[in-house]
C-alpha positions in Angstrom: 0.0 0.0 0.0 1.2 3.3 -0.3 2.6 5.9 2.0 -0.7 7.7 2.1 -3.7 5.9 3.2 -6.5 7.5 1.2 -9.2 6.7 -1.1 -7.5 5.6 -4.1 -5.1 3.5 -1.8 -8.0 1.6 -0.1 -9.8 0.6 -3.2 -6.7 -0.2 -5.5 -5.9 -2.3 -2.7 -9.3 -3.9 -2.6 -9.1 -4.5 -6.2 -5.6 -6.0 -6.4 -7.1 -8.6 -4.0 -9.4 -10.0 -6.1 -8.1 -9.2 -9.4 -6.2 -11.7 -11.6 -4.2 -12.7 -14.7 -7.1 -13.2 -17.3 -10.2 -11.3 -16.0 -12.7 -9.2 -17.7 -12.6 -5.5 -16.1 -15.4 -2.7 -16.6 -13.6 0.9 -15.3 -17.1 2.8 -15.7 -15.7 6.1 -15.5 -12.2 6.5 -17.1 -11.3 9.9 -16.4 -7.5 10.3 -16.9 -6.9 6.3 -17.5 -5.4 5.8 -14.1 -8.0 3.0 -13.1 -8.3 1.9 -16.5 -4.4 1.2 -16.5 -4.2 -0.1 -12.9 -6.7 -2.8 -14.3 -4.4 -3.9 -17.5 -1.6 -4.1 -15.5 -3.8 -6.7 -13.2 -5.2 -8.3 -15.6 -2.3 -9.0 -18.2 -2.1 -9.7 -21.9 -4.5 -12.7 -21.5 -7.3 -10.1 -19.6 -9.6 -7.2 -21.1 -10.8 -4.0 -19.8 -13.5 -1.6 -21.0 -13.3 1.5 -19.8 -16.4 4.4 -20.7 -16.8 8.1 -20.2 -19.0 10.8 -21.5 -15.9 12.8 -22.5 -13.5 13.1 -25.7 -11.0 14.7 -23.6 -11.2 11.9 -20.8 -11.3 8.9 -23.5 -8.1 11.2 -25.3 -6.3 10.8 -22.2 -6.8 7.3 -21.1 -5.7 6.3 -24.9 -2.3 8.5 -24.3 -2.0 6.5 -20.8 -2.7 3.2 -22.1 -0.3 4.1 -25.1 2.4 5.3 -23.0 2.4 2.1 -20.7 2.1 -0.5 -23.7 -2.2 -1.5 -22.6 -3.7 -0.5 -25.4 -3.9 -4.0 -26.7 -5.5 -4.9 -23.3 -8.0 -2.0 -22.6 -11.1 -0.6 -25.1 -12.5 2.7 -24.4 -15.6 4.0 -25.2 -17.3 7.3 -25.7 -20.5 6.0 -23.8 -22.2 6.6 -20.5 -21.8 3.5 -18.0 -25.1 3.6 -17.9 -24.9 1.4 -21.0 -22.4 -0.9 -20.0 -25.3 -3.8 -20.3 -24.5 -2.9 -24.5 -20.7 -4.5 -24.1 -20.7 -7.4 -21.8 -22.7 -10.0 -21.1 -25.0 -11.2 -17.6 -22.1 -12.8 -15.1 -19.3 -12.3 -17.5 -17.5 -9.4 -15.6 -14.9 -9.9 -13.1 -14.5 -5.8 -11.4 -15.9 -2.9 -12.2 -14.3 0.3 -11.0 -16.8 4.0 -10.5 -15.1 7.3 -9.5 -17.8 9.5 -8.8 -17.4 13.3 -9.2 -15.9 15.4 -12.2 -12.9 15.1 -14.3 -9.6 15.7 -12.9 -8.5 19.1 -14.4 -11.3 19.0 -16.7 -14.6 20.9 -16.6 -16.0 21.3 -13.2 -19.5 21.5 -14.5 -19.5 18.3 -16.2 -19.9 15.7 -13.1 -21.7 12.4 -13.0 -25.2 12.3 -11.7 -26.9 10.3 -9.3 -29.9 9.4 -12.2 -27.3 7.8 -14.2 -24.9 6.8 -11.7 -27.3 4.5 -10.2 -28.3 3.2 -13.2 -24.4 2.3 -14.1 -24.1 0.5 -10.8 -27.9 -1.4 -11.4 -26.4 -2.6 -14.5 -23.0 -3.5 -13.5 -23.9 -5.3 -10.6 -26.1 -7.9 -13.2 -22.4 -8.2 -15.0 -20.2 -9.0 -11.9 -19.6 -12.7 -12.0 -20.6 -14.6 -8.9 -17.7 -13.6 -6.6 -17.1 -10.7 -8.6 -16.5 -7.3 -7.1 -17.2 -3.6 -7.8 -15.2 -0.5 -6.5 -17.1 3.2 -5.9 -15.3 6.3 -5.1 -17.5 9.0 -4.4 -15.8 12.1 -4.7 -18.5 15.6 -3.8 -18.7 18.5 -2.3 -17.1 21.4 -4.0 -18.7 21.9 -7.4 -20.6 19.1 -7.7 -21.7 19.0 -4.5 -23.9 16.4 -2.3 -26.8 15.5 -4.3 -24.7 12.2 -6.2 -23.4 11.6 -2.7 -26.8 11.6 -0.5 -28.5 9.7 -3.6 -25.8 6.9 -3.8 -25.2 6.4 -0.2 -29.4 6.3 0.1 -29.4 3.8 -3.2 -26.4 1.2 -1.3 -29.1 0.7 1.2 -31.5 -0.7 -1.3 -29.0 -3.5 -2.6 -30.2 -7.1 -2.0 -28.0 -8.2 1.1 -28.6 -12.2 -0.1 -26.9 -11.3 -3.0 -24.4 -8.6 -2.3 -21.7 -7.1 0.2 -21.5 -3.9 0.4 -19.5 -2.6 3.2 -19.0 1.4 3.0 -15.7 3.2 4.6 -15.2 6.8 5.7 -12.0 8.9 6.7 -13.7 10.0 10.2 -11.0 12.9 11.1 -10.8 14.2 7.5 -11.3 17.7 7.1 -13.9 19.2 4.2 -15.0 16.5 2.2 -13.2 13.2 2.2 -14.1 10.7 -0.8 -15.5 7.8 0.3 -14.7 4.6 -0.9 -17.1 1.7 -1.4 -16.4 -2.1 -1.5 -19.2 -4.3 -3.1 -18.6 -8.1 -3.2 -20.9 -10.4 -5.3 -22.0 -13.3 -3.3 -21.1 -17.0 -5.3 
């Protein structure tokens, strides 16, 4: 793990855990291609990642990441809301899926997910996990996107089927302003 204990830490860790040579990855919301090239390294030449986002710019940048660190035969990305994820990958066939919630990193601040299709990304990604399968959120508000994702999604994880799912939710206590919050979900098998 590294020095700093913080979001990204805690769910990269989560996800190296489960994550192996040969699986099939989802990272729903690309942004800058750092999850998207985490996952390729986990997964290998024998694995395959999709990775979606709303923006040219953020799909442009995850191509230049996955270039630079020899993925792009591992990883497709799509121009395409994770809403539609359901379009690429079959029921059960998905291994991790991977949501930071929020806005682009240096990007526009007024482009941010929403809770409407936020939820709808994680209804649909939680019919792809595999039995066993896991899925990683980062919520990331305050600021200019503010609470409303936040409140929504933290009121929607209550509504998940606990026969079916795991979901166990983690929060930096003594953290000023607004500390992402990162959220473990584990498909029962």
């Amino acid at each position: 793990m590294p020095d700093s204990l913080n979001t990204l830490a805690v769910a990269h860790r989560f996800i190296s855990e489960h994550v192996k040579p040969g699986d099939f990855c989802i990272d729903a919301t690309a942004g800058r291609g750092h999850d998207t090239a985490f996952l390729c390294s986990l997964v290998g030449d024998t694995g395959k990642v999709l990775a979606f986002d709303i923006q040219q710019e953020a799909i442009d940048s995850t191509n230049q990441r996955l270039s630079e660190n020899g993925f792009s035969h591992i990883a497709q990305t799509l121009l395409e809301s994770h809403a539609n994820m359901a379009r690429y990958a079959q029921k059960e066939s998905v291994d991790c899926i991977v949501f930071n919630f929020g806005y682009l990193p240096g990007g526009d601040h007024h482009i941010f997910t929403r809770p409407q299709t936020s939820i709808q990304g994680i209804e649909a990604g939680l019919e792809l996990l595999k039995p066993r399968g896991i899925m990683s959120l980062c919520i990331y508000y305050g600021g200019d996107s503010g609470f409303e994702e936040k409140d929504a999604l933290m009121e929607y994880l209550k509504t998940i089927d606990s026969k079916r799912f795991t979901v166990l939710v983690s929060e930096f206590y003594n953290r000023p302003n607004c500390p992402p919050i990162p959220v473990a979900i584990l498909k029962e098998g």
